[in-house]
C-alpha positions in Angstrom: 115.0 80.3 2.2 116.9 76.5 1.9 118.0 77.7 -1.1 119.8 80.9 0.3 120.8 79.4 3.7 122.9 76.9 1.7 124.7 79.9 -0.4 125.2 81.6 2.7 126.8 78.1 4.2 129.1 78.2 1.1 130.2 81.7 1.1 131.2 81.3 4.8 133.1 78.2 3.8 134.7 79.6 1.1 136.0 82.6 3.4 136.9 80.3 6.2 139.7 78.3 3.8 141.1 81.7 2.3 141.6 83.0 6.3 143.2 79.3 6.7 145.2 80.0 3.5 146.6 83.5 5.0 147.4 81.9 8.2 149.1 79.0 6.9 151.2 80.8 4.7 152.3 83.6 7.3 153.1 80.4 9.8 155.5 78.7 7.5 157.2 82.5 6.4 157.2 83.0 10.3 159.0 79.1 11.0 161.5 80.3 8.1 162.8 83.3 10.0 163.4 81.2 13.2 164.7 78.6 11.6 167.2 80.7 9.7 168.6 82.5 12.8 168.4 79.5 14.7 171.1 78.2 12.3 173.2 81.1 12.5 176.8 79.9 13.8 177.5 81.2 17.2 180.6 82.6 16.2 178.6 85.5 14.4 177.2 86.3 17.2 179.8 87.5 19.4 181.9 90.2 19.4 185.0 90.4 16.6 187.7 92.8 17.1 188.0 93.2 13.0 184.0 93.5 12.2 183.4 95.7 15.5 185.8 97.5 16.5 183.8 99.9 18.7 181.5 97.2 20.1 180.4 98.9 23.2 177.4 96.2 23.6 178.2 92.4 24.3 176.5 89.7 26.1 177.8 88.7 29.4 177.2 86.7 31.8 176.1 88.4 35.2 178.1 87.9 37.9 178.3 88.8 41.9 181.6 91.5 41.9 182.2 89.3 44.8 182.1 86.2 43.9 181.1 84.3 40.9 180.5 81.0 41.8 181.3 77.9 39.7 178.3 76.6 38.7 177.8 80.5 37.4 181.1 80.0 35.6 180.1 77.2 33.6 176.5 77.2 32.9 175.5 80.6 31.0 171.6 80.1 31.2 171.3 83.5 31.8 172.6 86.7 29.8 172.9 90.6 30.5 174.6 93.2 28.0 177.3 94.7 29.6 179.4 97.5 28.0 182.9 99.1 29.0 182.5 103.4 27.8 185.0 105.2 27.8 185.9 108.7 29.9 188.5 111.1 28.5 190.4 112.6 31.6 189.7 116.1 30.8 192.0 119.5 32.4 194.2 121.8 32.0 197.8 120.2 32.2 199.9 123.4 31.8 203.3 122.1 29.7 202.0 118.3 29.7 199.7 116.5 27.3 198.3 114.1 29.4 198.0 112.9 32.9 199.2 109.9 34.3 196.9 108.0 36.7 199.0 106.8 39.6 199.4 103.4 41.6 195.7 102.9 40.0 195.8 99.1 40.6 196.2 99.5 44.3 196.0 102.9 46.0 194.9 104.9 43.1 190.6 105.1 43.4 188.6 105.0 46.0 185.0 106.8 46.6 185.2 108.1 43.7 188.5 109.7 43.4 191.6 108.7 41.0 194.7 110.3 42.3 197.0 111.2 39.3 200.2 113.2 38.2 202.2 114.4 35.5 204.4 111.8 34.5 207.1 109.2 36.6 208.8 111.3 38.7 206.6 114.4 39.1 206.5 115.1 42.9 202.8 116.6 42.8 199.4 115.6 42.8 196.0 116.0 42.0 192.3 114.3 42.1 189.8 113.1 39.0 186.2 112.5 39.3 185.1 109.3 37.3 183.5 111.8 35.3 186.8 112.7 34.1 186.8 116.4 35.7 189.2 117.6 37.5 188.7 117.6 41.9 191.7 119.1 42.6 194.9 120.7 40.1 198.5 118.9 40.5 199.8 120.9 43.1 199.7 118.8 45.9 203.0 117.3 48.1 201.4 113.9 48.4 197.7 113.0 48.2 196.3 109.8 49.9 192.9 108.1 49.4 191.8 107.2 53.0 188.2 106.4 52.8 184.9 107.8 54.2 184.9 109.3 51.2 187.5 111.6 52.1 191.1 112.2 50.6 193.8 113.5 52.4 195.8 116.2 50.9 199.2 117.5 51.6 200.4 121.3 50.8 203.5 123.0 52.5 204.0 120.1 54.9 200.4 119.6 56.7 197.8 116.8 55.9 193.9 118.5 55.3 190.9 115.9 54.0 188.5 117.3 51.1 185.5 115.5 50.4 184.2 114.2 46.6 184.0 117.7 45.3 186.9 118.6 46.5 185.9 120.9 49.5 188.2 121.5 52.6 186.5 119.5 55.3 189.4 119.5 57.6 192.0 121.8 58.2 195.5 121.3 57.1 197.0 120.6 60.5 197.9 117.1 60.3 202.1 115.9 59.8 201.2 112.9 59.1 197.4 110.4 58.5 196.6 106.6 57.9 193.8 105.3 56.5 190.2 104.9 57.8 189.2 101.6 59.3 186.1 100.8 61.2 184.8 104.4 60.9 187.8 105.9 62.3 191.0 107.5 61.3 194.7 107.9 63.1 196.1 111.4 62.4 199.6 112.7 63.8 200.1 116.2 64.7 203.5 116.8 66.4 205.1 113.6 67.8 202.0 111.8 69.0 198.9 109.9 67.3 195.2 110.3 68.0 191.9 109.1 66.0 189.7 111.4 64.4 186.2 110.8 62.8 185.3 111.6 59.4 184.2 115.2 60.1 187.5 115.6 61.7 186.0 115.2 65.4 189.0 113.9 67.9 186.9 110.4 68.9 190.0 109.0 70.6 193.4 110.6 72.0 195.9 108.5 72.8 199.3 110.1 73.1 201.3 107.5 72.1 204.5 107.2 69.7 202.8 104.8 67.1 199.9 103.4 66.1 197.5 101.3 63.3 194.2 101.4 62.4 191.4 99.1 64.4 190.7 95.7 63.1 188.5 93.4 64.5 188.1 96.3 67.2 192.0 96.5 68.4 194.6 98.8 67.1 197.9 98.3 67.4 200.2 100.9 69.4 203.5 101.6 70.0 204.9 102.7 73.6 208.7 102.9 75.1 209.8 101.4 72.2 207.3 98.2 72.6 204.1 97.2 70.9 200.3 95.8 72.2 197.3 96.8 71.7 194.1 99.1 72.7 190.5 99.0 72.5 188.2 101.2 70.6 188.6 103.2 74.6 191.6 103.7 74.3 192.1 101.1 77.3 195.7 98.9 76.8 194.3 95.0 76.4 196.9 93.6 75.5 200.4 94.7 77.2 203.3 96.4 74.3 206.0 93.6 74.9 206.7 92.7 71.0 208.7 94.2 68.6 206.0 94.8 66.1 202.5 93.7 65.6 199.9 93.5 62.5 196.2 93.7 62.3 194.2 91.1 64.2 192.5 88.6 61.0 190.2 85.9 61.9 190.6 87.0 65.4 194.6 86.5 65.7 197.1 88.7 65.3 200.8 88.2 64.0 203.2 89.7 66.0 207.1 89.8 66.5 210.1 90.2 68.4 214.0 90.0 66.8 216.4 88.1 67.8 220.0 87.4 66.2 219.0 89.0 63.5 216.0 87.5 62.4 212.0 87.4 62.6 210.9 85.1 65.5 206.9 85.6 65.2 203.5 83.7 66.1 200.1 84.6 67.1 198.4 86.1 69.7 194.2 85.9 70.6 192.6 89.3 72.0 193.3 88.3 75.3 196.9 88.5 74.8 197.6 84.8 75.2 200.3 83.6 72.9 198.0 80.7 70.6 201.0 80.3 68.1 204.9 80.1 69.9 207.0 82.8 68.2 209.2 80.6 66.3 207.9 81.3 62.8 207.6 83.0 59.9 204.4 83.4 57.9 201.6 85.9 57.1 197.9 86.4 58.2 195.4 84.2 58.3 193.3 83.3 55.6 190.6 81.2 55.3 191.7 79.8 59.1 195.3 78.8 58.1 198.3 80.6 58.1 201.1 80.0 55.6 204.5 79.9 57.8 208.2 78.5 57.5 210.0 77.8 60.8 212.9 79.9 62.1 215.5 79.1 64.1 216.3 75.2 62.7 219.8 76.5 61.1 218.4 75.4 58.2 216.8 78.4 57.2 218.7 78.7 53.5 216.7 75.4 52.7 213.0 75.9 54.4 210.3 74.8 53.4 206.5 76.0 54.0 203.6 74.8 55.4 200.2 75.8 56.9 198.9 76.0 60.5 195.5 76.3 61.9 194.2 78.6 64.3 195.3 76.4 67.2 198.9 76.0 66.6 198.3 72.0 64.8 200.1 72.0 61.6 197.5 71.5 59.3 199.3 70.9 56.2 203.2 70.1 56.4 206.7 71.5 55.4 207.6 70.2 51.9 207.2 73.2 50.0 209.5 75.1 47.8 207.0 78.3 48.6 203.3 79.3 49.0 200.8 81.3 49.0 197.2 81.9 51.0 194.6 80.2 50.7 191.7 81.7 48.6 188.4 80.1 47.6 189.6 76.9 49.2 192.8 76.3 47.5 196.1 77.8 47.7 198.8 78.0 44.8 202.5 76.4 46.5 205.8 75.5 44.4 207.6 72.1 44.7 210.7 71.3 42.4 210.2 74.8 40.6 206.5 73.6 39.4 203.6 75.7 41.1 200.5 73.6 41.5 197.0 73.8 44.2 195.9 72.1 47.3 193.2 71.9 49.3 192.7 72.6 52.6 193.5 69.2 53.4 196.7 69.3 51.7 195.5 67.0 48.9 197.2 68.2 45.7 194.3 69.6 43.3 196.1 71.1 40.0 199.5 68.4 39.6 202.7 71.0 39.5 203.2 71.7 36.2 203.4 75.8 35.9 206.1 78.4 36.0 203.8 80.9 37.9 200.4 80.9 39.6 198.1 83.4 41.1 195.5 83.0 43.7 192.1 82.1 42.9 189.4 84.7 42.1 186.1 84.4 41.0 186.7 80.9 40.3 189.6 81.5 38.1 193.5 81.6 38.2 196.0 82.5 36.3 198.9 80.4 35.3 201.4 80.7 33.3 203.7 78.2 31.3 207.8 79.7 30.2 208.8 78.3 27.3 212.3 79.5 25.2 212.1 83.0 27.1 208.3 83.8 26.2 205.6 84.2 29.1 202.2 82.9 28.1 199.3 83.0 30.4 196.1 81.4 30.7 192.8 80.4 33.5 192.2 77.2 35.5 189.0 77.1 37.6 189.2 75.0 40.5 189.2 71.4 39.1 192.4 72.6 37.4 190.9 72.5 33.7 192.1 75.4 31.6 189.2 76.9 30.9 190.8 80.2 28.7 193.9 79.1 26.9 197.5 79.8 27.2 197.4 82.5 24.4 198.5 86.0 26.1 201.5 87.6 27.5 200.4 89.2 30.3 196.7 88.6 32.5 195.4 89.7 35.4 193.1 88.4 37.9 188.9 88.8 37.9 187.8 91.1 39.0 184.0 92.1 39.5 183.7 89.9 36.2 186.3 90.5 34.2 190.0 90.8 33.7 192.2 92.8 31.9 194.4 90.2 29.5 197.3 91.3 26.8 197.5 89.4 23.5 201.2 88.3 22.7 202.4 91.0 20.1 199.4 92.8 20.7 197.2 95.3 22.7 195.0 94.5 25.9 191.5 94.2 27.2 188.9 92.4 28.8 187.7 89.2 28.6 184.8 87.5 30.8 185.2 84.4 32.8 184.7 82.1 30.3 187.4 83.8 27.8 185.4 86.1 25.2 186.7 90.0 25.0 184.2 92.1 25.8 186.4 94.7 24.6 189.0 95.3 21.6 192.7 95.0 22.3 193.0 98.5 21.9 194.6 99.4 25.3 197.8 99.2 27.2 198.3 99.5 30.9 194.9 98.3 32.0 194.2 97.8 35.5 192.0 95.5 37.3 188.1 96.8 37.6 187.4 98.0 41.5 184.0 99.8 42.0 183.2 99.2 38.4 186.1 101.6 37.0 189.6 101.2 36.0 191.6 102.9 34.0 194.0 102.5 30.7 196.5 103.8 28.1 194.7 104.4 24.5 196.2 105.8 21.8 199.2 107.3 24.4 196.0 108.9 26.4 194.6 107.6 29.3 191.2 107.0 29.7 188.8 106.2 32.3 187.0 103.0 31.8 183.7 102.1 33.6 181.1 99.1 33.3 177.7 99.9 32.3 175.4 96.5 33.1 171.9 96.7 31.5 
């Protein structure tokens, strides 16, 4: 029995170093293969326009379609594929080829219909699904995307509304609509205005010669020639003594009366009270200032713009050449034919050293240096560093991740917020993503594009 206990203790030791053997040797094969794509240069894995041309798949990083915030911008420590497919715009076109998607960037899709027609010029209209089908043929006067996911469609002088599949689900009755805005919509029939819902229900008739959409629950009107404002009652809150009004924003409204032949305007609260004397010039509010220039100084061929705040104060002062709103806490201004930024505070963030400059967007703007009659254009985030390089002829800004760039001598695409396509340059015409779709000229066709996160 010692004798065969001790073979027993050998054979088991002899099997236990060849399973050590195995397991060794499979280890170091397996530390090889990490090792060898571990050294792989990073420029083979990402996407090349001359190895891939299709390359529906990249890696991207995931962003809010809001808002991509900085640190997002900077730091990819996370990764989701993301791929752009392309959607043929299928129909039958009679004597044309193609369609031609119209006003895309800004009136042109909404709920989930593009509005097209024929070519420039071409006086009718139809709808597209994001499918690509066809809604509705190109025989309409005028077709208008009003929201509520409803369109309004004109034939032989009257407004109706079809829904997404292109159903009638009001009546062609209406001379004239508006867009929807806080559920409801101002329709004209005759010479007077009234509000309808989306199911064409009469929720407010007012009778009067004019009016806007509610904001902020106030619409403008329009009465004897004056303007004020009514509630969501139709009650008058604010008495029509102006020569024109705009939406209330950040709970003012602009509004103006004309005098020798120029805009005298300032801002009113909801209780009518005049908050800002009408003796400027400016725009909405935006992130609680209001760019404005002052009128009336005789020295209007020379003004200069500044900023007030919601109280009147002027918040940042007259000294610039021009500007624009503030977005994402900085706004874009022009001294001595330089555009630069500044803070809210005035303090000058990016020094004033381009041709042209855009308003911040998911943490990116686009600039642009002239040089010897060429346009390039590039990103800054909001330190000022260029974070994508002066290197194409045309750019847009982000949108719900990415932006839609054109390559001096080249074609266009997209590119991601820290500057690598995500598409080839294949395409011309490309407009900025809204609702994941957009749309663009390939190969003389247009094509519906739509992003497909994973």
């Amino acid at each position: 029995m010692k004798i065969t206990n001790k073979r027993y203790l050998i054979l088991l030791l002899i099997i236990l170093l060849f399973v050590a053997a195995i397991w060794f040797f499979r280890m170091s094969i397996g530390n090889g293969n990490v090792n060898e794509y571990t050294d792989q240069s990073p420029e083979e894995d990402q996407y090349s326009a001359s190895s891939q041309p299709a390359a529906p798949d990249q890696s991207h990083t995931p962003t809010d379609p809001a808002v991509i915030p900085d640190e997002l911008a900077d730091d990819q420590t996370e990764e989701i594929n993301i791929s752009i497919i392309e959607i043929p715009i299928k129909g039958d076109f009679g004597e044309f080829e193609e369609l031609l998607v119209n006003e895309f960037a800004t009136a042109g899709y909404q709920d989930g219909f593009l509005r097209v027609t024929l070519h420039p010029g071409y006086n009718k209209f139809g709808l597209v699904s994001t499918n690509g089908n066809m809604i509705l043929p190109v025989e309409y006067d005028d077709i208008i995307l009003v929201g509520e996911e409803r369109a309004a469609v004109k034939k032989d002088g009257k407004f109706g509304f079809v829904d997404p599949d292109g159903n009638i689900v009001i009546p062609f009755e209406y001379d004239d609509v508006m867009r929807f805005s806080e559920g409801i919509c101002p329709v004209k029939k005759g010479w007077r205005w009234y509000y309808i819902d989306p199911d064409g229900n009469v929720v407010l008739f007012t009778g009067y010669e004019a009016l806007g959409g509610f904001h902020e629950g106030l619409a403008g009107v329009k009465i004897d020639g004056k303007c004020g404002f009514i509630d969501m009652q139709g009650n008058i809150v604010i008495e029509p003594e102006y020569d024109d009004v705009w939406n209330f924003s950040e709970g003012l409204a602009y509004v103006t009366n004309y005098r020798e032949k120029k805009n005298f305007s300032g801002y009113i609260d909801k209780e009518g009270n005049v908050i800002i004397p009408l003796e400027y010039y400016g725009r909405d509010f935006s992130e609680g200032l209001a760019r404005v220039y002052e009128v009336g100084t005789g020295n209007e061929e020379n003004r200069k713009w500044g900023y007030l705040d919601t109280q009147g104060n002027v918040a940042i002062p007259f000294e610039y050449d021009d500007a624009q709103e503030f977005s994402e806490g900085l706004a874009a201004v022009k001294k001595d034919e330089k555009w630069g930024y500044i803070d809210q505070e005035g303090n000058v963030i990016v020094p004033f050293i381009y041709d042209r400059a855009l308003n911040f967007s998911e943490g990116r703007a686009v600039v642009c240096e002239d040089e010897n009659r060429e346009s390039r254009f590039g990103y800054i985030d909001r330190e000022g560093v260029l974070i994508i390089p002066m290197e194409y002829s045309y750019a847009r800004s982000f949108s719900e991740g990415l932006a839609s760039v054109t390559k001096q001598g080249g074609g266009g695409g997209f590119i991601d917020p820290q500057g690598n396509a995500v598409t080839p340059f294949v395409y011309g015409d490309a407009g900025s993503f809204k609702e994941g779709i957009t749309v663009a000229m390939k190969d003389f066709k247009w094509v519906i594009l739509q992003i497909i996160k994973e």
